[in-house]
N, C-alpha and C positions, 0 to 999 in steps of 0.2 A: 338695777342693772349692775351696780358695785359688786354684791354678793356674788353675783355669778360671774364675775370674772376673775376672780380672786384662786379659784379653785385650779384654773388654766395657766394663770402665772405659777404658781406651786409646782405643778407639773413640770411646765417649761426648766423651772430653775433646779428641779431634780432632774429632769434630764439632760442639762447642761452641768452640772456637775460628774454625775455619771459619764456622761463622753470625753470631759474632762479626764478623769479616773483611768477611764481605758485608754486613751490617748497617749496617756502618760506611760501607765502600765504593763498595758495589752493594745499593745499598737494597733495590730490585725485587728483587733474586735472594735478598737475604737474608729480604724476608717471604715466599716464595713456599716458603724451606728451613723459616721459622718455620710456617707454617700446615702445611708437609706435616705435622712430626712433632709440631704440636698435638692432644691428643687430639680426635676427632668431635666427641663433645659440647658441647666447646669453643667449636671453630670454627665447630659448625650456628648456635652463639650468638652468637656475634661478626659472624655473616654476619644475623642475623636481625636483631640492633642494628641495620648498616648499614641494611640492608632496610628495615628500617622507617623510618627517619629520611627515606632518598629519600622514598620512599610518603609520609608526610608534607608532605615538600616538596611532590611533584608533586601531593597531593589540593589544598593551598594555592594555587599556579598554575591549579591547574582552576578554582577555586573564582573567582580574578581574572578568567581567561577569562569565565565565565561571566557576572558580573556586568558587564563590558565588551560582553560580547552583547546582552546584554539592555538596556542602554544605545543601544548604536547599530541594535537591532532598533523599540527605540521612536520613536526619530527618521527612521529610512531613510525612511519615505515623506514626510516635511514637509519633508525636506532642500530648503531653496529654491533656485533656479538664481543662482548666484553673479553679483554686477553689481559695478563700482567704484565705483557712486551707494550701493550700500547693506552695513551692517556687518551680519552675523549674530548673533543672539544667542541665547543659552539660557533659556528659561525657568523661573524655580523654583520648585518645588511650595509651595502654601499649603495641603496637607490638613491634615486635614477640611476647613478653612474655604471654598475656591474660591469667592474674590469674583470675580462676574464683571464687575466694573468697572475692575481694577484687575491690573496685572500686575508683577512684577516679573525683569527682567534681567541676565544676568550680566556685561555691557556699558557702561562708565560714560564720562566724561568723558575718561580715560585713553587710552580707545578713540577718542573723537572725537564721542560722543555730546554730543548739546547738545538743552535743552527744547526742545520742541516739534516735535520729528525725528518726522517719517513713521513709522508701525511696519505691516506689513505681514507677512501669514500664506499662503501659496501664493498670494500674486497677489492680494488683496483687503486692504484697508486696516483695520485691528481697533483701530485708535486711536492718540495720540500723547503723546511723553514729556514728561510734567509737572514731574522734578525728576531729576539727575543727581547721582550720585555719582561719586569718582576710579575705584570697579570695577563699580558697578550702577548701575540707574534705575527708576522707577515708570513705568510706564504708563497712562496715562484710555484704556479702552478705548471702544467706541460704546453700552457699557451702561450706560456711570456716566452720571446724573442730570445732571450738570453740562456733558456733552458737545456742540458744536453742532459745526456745519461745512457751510458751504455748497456745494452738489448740485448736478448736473446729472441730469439721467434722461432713460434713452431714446437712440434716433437724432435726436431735436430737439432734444436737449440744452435740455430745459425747466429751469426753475429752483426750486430749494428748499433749505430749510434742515434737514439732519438733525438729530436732535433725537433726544439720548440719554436709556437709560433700561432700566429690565429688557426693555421690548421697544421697541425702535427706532422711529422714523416720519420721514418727511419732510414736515414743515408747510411752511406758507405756497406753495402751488404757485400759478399762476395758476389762476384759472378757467377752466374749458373748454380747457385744456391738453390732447391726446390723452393722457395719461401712460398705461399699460394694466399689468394684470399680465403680469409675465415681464419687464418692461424693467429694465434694469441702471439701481443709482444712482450715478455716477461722482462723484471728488474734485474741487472746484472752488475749493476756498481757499487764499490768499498762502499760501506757505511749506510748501506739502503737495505731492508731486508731480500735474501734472495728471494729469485724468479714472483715478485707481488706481479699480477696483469696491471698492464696500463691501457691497454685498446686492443685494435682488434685488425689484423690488413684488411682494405678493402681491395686495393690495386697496388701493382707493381710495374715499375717502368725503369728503364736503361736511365744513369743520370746525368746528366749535360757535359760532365766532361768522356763520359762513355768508357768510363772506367769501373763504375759498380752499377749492383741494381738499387733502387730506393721502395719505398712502400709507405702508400698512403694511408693513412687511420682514421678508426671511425670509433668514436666513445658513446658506453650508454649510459649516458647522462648526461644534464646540460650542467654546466659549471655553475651558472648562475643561481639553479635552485639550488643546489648542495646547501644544508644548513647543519649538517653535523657532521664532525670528523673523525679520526684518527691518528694520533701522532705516535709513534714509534719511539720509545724511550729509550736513552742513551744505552 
């Protein structure tokens, strides 16, 4: 039984030299000699480690795609038409809370923002920036209490003072002014671009001291979802 086993160990120890050699060598050929003559078992193992760790990887990579989807699926349609008068900015969520007077930007002084900058939402004017930082800003949108800005409305470009608040109006118009619902109220103050729209009359009424007419607004858009903006550069 000696003899014949002798022949087996020879082999064995030239082929453990040999993989040796390629190991060293020729990397590639030397795992390729290791996996052949590693047992199954083994090697189903060592392939399912790998396996698994990519699958890993690549659910992780899904998982960024995704959330970068869903990202720019929420903005695709507010995307604004790019101009050199105005910087873009992102808007950042205040949930639960959604004050709708008040907005904040991910655009600050660093960027070129400066108080009082235009802020403008698909083409309609939603308020302007009250305070600046070197990466963000606040926003007074046309809801906050404290908002005025003077108006134009119409094709006769009549005159008024918007007049912020949970629902917007334009006081002081003149009397007997045609103002009508459906007529646009356009921007007409120093330092705001001219005639930007900010809404739209729905009604008009005699105003409590019975001295002008006033006119009600209506916006198409809710303040709340707005998540991209425009700001108006100095």
């Amino acid at each position: 039984m000696m003899p014949e086993r002798k022949p087996n160990l020879a082999l064995l120890g030239v082929l453990a030299c040999v993989l040796l050699v390629l190991v060293i060598f020729q990397p590639s050929y030397g795992w390729r000699l290791r996996a052949f003559l590693m047992p199954s078992d083994i090697a189903a193992g060592a392939g399912s480690q790998a396996s698994g760790s990519a699958m890993g990887v690549l659910m992780a990579q899904n998982d960024q795609l995704k959330a970068q989807l869903a990202e720019l699926q929420g903005i695709a349609a507010e995307l604004p038409t790019s101009s050199p008068n105005y910087l873009r900015a992102m808007v950042y969520s205040r949930y639960p809370l959604n004050f709708k007077n008040e907005l904040f930007v991910d655009a600050g002084m660093d960027d070129g923002v400066a108080t009082g900058s235009a802020v403008v939402y698909e083409g309609l004017l939603v308020g302007r920036v009250i305070q600046a930082w070197p990466h963000y800003a606040a926003v007074e949108t046309v809801f906050d209490n404290n908002f005025r800005l003077p108006v134009r409305i119409g094709k006769g470009g009549y005159d008024g003072l918007l007049t912020g608040g949970s629902y917007p109006f334009v006081a002081s118009i003149a009397k007997n002014s045609p103002v009508a619902p459906g007529d646009v109220v356009m921007s007409a103050a120093p330092g705001v671009p001219y005639a930007v729209p900010v809404g739209i009359v729905q009604a008009t009424s005699t105003s409590p001291d019975n001295l002008f007419e006033q006119a009600t607004i209506v916006f198409p858009y809710d303040i709340n979802q707005v998540q991209t903006v425009l700001i108006a550069r100095p």
